[in-house]
Jmol script that loads the backbone (N, CA, C; Angstrom):
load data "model"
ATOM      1  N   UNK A   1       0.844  -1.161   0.000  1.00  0.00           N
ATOM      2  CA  UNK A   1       0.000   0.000   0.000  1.00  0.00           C
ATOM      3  C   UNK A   1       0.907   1.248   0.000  1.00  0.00           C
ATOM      4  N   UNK A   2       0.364   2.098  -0.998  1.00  0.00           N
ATOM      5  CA  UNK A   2       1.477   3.197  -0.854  1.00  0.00           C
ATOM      6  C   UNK A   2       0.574   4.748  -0.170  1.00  0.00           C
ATOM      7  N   UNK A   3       1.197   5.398   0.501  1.00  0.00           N
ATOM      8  CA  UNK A   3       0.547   6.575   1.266  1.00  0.00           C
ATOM      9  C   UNK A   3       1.853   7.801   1.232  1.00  0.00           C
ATOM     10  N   UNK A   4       0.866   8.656   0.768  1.00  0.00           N
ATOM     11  CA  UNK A   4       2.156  10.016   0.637  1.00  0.00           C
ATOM     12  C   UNK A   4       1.308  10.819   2.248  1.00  0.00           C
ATOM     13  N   UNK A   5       2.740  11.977   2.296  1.00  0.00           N
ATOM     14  CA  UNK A   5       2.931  12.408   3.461  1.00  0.00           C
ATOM     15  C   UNK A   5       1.861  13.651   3.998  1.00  0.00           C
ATOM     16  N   UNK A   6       0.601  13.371   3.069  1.00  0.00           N
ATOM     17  CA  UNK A   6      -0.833  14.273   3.057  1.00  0.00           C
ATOM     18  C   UNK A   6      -1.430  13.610   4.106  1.00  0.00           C
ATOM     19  N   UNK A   7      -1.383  12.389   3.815  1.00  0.00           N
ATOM     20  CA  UNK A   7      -2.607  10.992   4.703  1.00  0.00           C
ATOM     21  C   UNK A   7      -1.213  10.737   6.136  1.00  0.00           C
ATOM     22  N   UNK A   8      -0.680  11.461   6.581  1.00  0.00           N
ATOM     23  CA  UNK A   8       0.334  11.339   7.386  1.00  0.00           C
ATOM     24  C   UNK A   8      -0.658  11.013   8.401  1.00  0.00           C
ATOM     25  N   UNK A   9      -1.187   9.747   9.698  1.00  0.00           N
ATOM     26  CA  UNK A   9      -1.622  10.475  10.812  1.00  0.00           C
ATOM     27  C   UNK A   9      -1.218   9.695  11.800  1.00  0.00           C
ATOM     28  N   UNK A  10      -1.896   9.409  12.831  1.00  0.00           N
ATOM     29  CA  UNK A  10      -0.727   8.794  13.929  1.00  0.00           C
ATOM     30  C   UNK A  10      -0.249   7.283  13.912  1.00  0.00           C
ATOM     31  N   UNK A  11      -1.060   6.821  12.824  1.00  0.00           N
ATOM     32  CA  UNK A  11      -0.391   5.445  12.744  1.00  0.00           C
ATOM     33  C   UNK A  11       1.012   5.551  12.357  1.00  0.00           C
ATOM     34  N   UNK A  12       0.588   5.911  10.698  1.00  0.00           N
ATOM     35  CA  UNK A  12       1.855   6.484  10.163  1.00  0.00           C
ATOM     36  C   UNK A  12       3.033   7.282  10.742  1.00  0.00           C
ATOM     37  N   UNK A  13       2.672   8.557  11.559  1.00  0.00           N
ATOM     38  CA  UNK A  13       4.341   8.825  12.447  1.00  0.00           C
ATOM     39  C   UNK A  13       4.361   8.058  13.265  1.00  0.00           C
ATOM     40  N   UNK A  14       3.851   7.105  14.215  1.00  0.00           N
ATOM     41  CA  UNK A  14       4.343   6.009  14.738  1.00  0.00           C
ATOM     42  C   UNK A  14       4.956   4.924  13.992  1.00  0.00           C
ATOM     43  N   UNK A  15       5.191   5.137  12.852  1.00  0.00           N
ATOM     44  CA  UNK A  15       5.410   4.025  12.062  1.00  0.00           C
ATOM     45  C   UNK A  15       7.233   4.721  12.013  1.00  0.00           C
ATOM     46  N   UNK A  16       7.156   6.333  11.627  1.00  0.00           N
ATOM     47  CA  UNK A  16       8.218   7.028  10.831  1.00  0.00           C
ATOM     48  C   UNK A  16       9.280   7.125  12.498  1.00  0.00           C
ATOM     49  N   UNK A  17       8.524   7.132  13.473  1.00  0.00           N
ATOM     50  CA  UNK A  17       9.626   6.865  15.086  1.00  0.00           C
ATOM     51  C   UNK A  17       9.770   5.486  15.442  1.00  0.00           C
ATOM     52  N   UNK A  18       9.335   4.343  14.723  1.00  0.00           N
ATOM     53  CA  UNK A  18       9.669   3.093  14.854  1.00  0.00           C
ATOM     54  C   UNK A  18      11.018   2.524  14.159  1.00  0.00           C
ATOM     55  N   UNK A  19      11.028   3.660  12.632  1.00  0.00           N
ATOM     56  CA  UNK A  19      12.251   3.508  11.789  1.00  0.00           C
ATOM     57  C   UNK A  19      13.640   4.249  12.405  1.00  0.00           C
ATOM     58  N   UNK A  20      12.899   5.242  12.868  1.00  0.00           N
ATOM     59  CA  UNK A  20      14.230   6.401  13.963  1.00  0.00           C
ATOM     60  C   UNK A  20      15.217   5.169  14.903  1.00  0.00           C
ATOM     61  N   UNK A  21      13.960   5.044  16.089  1.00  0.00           N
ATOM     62  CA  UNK A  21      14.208   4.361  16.916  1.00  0.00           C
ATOM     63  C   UNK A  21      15.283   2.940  16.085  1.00  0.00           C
ATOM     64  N   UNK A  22      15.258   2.245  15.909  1.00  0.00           N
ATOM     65  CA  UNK A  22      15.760   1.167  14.713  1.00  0.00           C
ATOM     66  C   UNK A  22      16.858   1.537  14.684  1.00  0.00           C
ATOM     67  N   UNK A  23      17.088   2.644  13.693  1.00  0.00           N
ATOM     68  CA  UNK A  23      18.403   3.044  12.625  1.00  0.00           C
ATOM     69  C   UNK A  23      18.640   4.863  12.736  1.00  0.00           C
ATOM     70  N   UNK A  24      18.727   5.545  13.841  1.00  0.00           N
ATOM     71  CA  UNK A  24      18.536   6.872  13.858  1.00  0.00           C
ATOM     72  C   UNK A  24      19.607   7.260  13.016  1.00  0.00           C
ATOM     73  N   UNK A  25      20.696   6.706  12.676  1.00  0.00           N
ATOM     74  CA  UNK A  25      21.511   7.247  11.637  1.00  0.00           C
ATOM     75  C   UNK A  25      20.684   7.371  10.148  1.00  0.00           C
ATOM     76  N   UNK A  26      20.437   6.172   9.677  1.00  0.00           N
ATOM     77  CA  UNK A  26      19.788   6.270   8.664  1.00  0.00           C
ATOM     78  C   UNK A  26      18.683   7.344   8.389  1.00  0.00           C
ATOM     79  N   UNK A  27      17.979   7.199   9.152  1.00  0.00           N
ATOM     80  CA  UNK A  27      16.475   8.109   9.345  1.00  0.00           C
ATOM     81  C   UNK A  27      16.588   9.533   9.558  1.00  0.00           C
ATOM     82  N   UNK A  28      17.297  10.079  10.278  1.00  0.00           N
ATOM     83  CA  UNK A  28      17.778  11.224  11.166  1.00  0.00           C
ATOM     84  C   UNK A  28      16.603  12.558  10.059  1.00  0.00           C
ATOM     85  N   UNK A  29      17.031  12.420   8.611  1.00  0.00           N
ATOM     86  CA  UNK A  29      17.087  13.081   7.743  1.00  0.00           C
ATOM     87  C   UNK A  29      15.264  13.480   7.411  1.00  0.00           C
ATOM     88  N   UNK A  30      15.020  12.084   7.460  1.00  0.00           N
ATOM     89  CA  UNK A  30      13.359  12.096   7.213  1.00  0.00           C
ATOM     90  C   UNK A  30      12.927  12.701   8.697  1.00  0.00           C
ATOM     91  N   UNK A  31      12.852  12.331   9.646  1.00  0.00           N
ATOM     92  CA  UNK A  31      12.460  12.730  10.972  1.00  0.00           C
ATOM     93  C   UNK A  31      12.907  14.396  11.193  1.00  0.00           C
ATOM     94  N   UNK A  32      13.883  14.416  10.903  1.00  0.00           N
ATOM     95  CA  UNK A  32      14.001  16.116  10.891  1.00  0.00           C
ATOM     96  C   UNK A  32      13.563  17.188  10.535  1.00  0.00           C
ATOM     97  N   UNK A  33      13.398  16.525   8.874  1.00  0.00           N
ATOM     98  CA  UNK A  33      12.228  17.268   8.138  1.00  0.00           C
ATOM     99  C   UNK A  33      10.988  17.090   8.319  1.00  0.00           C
ATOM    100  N   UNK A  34      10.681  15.958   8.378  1.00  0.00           N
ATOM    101  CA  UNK A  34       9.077  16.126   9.282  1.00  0.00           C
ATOM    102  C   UNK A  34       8.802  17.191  10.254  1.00  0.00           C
ATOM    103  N   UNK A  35       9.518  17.250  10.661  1.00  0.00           N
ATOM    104  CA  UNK A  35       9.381  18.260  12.374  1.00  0.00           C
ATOM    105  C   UNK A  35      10.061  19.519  11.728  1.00  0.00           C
ATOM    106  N   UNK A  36      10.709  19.909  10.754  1.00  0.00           N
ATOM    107  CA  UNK A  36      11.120  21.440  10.878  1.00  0.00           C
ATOM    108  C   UNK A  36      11.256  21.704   9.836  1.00  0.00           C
ATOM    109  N   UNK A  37      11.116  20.939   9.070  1.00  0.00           N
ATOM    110  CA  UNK A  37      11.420  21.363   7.225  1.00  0.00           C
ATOM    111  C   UNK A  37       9.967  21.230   6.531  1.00  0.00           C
ATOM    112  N   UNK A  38       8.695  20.759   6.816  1.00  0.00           N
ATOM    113  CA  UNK A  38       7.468  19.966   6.192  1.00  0.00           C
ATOM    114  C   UNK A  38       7.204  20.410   5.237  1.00  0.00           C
ATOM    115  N   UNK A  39       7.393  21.634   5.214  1.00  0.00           N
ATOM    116  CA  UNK A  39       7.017  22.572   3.947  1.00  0.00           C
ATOM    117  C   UNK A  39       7.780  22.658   2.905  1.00  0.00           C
ATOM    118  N   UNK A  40       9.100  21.784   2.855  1.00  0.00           N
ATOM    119  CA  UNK A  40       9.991  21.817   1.889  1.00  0.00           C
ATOM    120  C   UNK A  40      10.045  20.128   1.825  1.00  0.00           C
ATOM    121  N   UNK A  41       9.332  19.430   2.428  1.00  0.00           N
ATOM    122  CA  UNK A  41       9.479  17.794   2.352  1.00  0.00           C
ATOM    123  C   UNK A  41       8.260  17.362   1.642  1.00  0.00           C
ATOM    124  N   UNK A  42       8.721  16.477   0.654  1.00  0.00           N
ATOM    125  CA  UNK A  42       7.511  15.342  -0.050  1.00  0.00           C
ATOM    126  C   UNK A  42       8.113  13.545   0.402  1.00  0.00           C
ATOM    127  N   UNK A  43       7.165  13.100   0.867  1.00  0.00           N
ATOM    128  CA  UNK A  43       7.222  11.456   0.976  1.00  0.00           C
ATOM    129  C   UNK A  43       6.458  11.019   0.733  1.00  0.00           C
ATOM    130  N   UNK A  44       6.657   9.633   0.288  1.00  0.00           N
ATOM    131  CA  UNK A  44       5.703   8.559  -0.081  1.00  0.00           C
ATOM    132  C   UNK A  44       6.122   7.434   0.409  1.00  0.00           C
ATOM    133  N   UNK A  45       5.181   6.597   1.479  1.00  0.00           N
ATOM    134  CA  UNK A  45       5.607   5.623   2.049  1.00  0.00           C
ATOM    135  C   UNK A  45       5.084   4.287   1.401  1.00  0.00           C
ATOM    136  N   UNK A  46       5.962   3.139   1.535  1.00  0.00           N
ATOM    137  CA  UNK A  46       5.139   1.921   0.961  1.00  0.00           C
ATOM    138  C   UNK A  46       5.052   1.036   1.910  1.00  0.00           C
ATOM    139  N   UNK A  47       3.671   0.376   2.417  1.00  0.00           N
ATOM    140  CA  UNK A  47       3.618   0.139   3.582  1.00  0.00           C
ATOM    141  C   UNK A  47       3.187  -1.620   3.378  1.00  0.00           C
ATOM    142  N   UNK A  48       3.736  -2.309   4.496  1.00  0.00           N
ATOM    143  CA  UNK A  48       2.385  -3.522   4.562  1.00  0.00           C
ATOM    144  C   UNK A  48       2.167  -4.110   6.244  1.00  0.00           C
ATOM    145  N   UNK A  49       0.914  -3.369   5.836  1.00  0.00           N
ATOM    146  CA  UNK A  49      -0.232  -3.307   7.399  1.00  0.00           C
ATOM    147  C   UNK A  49       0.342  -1.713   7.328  1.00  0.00           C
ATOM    148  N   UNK A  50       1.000  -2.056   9.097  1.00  0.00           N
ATOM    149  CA  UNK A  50       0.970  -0.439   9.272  1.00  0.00           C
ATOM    150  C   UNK A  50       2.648  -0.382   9.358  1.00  0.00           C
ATOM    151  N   UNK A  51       3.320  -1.393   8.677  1.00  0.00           N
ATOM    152  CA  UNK A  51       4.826  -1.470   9.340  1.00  0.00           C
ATOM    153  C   UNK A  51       5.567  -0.759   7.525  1.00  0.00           C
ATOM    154  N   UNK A  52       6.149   0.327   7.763  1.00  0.00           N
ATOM    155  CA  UNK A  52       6.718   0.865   6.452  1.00  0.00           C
ATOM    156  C   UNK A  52       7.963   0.193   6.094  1.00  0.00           C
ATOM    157  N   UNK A  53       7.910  -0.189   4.702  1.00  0.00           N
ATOM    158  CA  UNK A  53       8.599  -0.907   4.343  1.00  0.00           C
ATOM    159  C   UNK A  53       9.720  -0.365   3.406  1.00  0.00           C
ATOM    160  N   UNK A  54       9.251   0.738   3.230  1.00  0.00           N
ATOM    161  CA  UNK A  54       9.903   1.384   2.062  1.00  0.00           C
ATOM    162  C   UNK A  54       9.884   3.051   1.890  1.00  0.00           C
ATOM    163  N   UNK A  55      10.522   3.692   1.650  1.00  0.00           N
ATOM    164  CA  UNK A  55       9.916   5.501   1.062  1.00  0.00           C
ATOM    165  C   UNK A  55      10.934   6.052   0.366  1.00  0.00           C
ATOM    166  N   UNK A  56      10.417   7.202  -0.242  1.00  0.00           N
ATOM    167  CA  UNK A  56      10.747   7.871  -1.056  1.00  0.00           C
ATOM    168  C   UNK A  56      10.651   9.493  -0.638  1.00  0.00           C
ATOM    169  N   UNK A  57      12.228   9.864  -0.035  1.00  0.00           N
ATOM    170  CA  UNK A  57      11.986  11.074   0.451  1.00  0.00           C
ATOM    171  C   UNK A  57      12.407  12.189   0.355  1.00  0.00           C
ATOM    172  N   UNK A  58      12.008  13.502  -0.348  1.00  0.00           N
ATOM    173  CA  UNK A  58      11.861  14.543  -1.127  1.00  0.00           C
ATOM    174  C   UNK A  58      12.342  15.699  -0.620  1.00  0.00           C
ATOM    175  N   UNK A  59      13.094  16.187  -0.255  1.00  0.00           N
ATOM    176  CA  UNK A  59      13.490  17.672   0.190  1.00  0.00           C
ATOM    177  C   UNK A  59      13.879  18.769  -0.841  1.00  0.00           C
ATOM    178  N   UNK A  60      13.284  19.444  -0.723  1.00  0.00           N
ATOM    179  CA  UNK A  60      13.747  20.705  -2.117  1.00  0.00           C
ATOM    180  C   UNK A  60      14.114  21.991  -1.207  1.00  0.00           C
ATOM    181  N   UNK A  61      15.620  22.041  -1.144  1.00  0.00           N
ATOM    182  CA  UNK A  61      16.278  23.100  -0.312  1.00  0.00           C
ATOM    183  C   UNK A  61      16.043  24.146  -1.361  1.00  0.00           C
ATOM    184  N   UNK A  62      17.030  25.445  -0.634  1.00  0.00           N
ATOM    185  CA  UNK A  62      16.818  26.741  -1.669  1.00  0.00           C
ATOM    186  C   UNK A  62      17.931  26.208  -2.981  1.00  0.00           C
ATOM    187  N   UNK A  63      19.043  25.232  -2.661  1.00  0.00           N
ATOM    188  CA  UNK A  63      20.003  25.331  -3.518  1.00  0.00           C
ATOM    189  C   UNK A  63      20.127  24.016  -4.497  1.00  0.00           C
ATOM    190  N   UNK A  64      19.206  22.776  -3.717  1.00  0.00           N
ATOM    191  CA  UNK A  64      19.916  21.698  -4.461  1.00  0.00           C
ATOM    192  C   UNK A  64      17.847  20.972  -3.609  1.00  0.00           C
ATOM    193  N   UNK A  65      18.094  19.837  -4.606  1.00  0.00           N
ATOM    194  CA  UNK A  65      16.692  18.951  -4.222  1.00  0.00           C
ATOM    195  C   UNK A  65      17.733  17.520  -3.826  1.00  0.00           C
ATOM    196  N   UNK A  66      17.544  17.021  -2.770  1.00  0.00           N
ATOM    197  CA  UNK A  66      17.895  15.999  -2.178  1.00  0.00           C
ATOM    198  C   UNK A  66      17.030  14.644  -2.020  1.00  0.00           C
ATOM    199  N   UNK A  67      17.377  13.658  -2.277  1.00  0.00           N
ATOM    200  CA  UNK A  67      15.859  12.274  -2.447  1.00  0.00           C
ATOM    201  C   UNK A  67      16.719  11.649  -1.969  1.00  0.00           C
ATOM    202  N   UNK A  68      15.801  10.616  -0.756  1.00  0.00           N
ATOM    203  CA  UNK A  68      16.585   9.622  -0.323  1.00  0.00           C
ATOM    204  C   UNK A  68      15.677   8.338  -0.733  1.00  0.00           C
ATOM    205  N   UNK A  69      16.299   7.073  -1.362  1.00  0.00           N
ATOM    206  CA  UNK A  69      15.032   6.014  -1.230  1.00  0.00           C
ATOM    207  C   UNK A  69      15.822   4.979  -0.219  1.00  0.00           C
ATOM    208  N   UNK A  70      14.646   4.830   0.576  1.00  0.00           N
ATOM    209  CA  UNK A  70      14.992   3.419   1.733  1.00  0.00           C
ATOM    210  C   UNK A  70      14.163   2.607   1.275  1.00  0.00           C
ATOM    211  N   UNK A  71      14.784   1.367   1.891  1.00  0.00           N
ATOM    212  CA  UNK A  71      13.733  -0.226   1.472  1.00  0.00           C
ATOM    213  C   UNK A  71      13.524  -0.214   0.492  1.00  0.00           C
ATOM    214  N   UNK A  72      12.419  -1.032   0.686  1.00  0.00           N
ATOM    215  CA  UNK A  72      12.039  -1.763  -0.473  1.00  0.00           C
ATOM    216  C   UNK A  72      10.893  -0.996  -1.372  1.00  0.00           C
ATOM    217  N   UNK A  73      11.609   0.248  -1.565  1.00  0.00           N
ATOM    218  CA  UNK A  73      10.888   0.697  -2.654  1.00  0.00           C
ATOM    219  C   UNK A  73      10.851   1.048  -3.747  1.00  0.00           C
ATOM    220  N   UNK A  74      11.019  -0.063  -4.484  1.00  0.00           N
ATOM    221  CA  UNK A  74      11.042   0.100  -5.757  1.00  0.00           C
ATOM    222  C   UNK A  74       9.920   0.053  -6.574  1.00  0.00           C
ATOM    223  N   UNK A  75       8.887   0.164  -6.087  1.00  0.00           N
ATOM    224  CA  UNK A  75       7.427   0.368  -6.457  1.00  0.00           C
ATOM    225  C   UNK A  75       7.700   2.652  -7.053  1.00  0.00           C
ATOM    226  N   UNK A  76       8.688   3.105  -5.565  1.00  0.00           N
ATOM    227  CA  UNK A  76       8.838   4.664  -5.749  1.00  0.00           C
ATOM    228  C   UNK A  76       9.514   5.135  -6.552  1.00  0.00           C
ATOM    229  N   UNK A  77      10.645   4.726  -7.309  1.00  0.00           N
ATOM    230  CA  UNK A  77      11.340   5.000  -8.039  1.00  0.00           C
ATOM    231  C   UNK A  77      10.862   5.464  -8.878  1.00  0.00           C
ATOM    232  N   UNK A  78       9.845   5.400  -9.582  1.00  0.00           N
ATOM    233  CA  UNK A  78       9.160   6.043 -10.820  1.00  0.00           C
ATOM    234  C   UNK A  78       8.753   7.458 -10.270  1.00  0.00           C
ATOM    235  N   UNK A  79       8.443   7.508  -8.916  1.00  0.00           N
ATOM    236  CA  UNK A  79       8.673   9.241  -8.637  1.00  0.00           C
ATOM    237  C   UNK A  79       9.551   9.997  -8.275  1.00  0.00           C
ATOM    238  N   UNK A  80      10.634   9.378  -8.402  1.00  0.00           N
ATOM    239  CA  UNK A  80      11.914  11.037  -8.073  1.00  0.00           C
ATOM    240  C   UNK A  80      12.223  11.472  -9.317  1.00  0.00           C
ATOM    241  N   UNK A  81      11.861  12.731  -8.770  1.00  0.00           N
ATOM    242  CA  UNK A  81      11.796  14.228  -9.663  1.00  0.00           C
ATOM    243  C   UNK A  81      13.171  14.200 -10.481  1.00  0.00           C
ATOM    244  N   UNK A  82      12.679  14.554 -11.521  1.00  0.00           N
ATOM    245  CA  UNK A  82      13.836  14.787 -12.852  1.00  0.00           C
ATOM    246  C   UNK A  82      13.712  15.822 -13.203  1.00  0.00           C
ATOM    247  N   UNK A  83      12.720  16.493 -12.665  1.00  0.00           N
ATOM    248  CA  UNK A  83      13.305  18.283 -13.398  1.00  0.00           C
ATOM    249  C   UNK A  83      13.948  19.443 -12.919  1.00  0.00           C
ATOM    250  N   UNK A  84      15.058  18.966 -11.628  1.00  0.00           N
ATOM    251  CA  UNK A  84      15.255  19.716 -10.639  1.00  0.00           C
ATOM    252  C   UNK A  84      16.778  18.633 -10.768  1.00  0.00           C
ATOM    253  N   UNK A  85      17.881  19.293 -10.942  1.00  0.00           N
ATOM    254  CA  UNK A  85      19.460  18.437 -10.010  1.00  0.00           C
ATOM    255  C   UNK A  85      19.174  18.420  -8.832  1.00  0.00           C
ATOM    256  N   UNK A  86      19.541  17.075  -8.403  1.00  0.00           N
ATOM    257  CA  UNK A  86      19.390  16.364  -7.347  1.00  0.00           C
ATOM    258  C   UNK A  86      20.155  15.468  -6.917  1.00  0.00           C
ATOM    259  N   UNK A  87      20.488  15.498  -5.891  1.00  0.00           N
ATOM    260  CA  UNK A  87      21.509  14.499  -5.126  1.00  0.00           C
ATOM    261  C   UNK A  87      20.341  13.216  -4.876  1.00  0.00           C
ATOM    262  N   UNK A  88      20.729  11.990  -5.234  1.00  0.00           N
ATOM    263  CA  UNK A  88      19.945  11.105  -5.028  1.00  0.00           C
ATOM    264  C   UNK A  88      20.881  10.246  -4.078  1.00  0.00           C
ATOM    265  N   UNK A  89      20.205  10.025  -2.626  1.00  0.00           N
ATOM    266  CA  UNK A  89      20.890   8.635  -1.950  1.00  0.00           C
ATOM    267  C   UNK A  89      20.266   7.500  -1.880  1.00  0.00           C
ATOM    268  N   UNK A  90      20.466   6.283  -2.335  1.00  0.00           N
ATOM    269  CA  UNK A  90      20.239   4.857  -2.408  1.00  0.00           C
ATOM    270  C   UNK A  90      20.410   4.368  -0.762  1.00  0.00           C
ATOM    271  N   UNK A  91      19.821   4.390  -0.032  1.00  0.00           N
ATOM    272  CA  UNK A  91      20.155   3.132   0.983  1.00  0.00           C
ATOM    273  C   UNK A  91      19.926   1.964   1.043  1.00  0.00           C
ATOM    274  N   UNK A  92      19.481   1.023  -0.535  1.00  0.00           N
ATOM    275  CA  UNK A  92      19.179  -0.164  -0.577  1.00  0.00           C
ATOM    276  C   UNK A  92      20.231  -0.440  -1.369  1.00  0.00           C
ATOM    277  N   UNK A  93      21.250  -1.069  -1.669  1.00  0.00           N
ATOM    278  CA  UNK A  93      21.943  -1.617  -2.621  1.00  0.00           C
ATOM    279  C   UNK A  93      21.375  -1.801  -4.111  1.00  0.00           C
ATOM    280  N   UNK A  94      20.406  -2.824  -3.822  1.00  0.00           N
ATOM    281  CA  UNK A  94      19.498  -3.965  -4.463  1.00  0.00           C
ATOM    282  C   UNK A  94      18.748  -3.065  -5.685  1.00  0.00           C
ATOM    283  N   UNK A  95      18.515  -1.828  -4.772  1.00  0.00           N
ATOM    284  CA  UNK A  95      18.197  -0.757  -5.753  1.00  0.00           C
ATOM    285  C   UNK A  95      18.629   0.126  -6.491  1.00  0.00           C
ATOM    286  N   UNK A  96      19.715  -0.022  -6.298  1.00  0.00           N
ATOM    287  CA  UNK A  96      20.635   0.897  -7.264  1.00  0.00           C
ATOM    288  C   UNK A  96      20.652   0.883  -8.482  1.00  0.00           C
ATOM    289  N   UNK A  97      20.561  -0.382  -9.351  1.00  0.00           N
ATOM    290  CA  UNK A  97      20.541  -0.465 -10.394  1.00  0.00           C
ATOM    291  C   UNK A  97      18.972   0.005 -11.437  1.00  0.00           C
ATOM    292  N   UNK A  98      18.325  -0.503 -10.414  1.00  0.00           N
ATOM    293  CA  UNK A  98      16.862  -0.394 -10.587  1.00  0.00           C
ATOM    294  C   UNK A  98      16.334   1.321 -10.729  1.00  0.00           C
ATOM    295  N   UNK A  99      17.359   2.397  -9.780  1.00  0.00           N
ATOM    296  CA  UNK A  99      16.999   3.355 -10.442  1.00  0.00           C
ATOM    297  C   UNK A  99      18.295   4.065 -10.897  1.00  0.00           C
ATOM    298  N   UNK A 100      19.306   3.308 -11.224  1.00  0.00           N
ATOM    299  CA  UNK A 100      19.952   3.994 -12.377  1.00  0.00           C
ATOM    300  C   UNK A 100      19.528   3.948 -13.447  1.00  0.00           C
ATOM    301  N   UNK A 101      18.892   2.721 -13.798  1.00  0.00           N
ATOM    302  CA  UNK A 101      18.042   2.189 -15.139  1.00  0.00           C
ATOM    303  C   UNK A 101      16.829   3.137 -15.235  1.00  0.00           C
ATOM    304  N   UNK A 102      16.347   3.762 -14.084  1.00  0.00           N
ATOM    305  CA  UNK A 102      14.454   4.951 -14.436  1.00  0.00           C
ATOM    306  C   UNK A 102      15.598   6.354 -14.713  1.00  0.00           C
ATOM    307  N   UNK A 103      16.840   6.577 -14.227  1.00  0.00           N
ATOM    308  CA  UNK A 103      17.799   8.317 -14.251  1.00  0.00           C
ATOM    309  C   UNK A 103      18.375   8.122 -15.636  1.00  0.00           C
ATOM    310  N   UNK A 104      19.040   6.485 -16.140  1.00  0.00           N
ATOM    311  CA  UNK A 104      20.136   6.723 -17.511  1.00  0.00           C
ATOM    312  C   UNK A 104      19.131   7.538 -18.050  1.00  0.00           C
ATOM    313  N   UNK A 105      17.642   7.263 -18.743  1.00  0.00           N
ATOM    314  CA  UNK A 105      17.027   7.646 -19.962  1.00  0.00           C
ATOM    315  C   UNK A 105      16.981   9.385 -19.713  1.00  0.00           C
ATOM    316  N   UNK A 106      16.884   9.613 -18.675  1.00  0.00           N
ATOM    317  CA  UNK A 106      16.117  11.221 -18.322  1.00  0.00           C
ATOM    318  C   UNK A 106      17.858  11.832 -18.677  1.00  0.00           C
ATOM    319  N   UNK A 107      18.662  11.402 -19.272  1.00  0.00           N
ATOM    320  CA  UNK A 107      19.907  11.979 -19.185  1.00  0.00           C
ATOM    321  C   UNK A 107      20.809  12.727 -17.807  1.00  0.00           C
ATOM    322  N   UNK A 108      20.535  12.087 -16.524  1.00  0.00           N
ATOM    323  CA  UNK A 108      20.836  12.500 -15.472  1.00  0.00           C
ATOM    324  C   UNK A 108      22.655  12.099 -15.339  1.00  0.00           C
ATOM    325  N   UNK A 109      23.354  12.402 -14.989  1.00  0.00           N
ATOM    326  CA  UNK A 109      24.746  12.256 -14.190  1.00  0.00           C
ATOM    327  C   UNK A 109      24.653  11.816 -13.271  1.00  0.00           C
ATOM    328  N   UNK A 110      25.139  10.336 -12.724  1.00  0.00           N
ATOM    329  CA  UNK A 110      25.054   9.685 -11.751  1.00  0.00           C
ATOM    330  C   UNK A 110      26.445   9.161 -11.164  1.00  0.00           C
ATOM    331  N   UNK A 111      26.808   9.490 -10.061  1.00  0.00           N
ATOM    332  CA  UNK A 111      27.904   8.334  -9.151  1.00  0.00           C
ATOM    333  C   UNK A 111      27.861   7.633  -8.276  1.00  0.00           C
TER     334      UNK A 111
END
end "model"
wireframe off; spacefill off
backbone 0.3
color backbone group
C-alpha cells in the first residue's frame, strides 16, 4: 500500500519513530524534516499493514533537491523528480541499479 505524506496520521508517524528508533543514523534526515522542514518535504511511504517498508523522500532546499530512497521501494522510483538536479541517496543496494536504469534515460549524471 502506498501513502504520501498528506494521509500522514498517527499510525503512520508512529510508524516514521519506529524507523528512527531502529536506525537513527539512517532516518535522522526524514524525521528532521518532518518536524522542521514539512514545507519543503515530499514522501511517499510503501507500507504492509501499518509497518513501512519502504519511502521515497523529497526535500527541495533553496540550492539543491535531495531524495533519499529506503527499502524496499522500488514500487517509488518512478517518482523522483527529474526536473530539478538532485543528489539522489540509495540506501538499498538492491536498488541501485533499478533506479539507475528509471535516471540513464532522463539523461541525469550519476555516481
Amino acid at each position: 500500500m502506498l501513502r504520501s505524506l498528506s494521509e500522514l496520521d498517527l499510525g503512520l508517524w508512529k510508524g516514521v519513530i519506529r524507523l528512527y528508533m531502529s536506525d537513527p543514523f539512517t532516518h535522522t534526515y526524514l524525521l528532521y524534516d518532518l518536524i522542521y522542514e514539512l514545507s519543503r518535504t515530499e514522501v511517499l511511504f510503501e507500507l504492509t499493514g501499518s509497518n513501512i517498508i519502504g519511502y521515497l523522500f523529497i526535500w527541495r532546499g533553496p540550492r539543491t533537491v535531495c531524495v533519499h530512497v529506503w527499502g524496499r521501494a522500488r514500487s517509488l522510483v518512478s517518482n523522483i523528480p527529474c526536473d530539478d538536479e538532485a543528489i539522489v541517496v540509495v540506501h538499498n543496494r538492491e536498488l541501485l541499479e533499478h533506479v539507475a536504469r528509471f535516471l540513464r534515460p532522463k539523461g541525469e549524471d550519476y555516481r
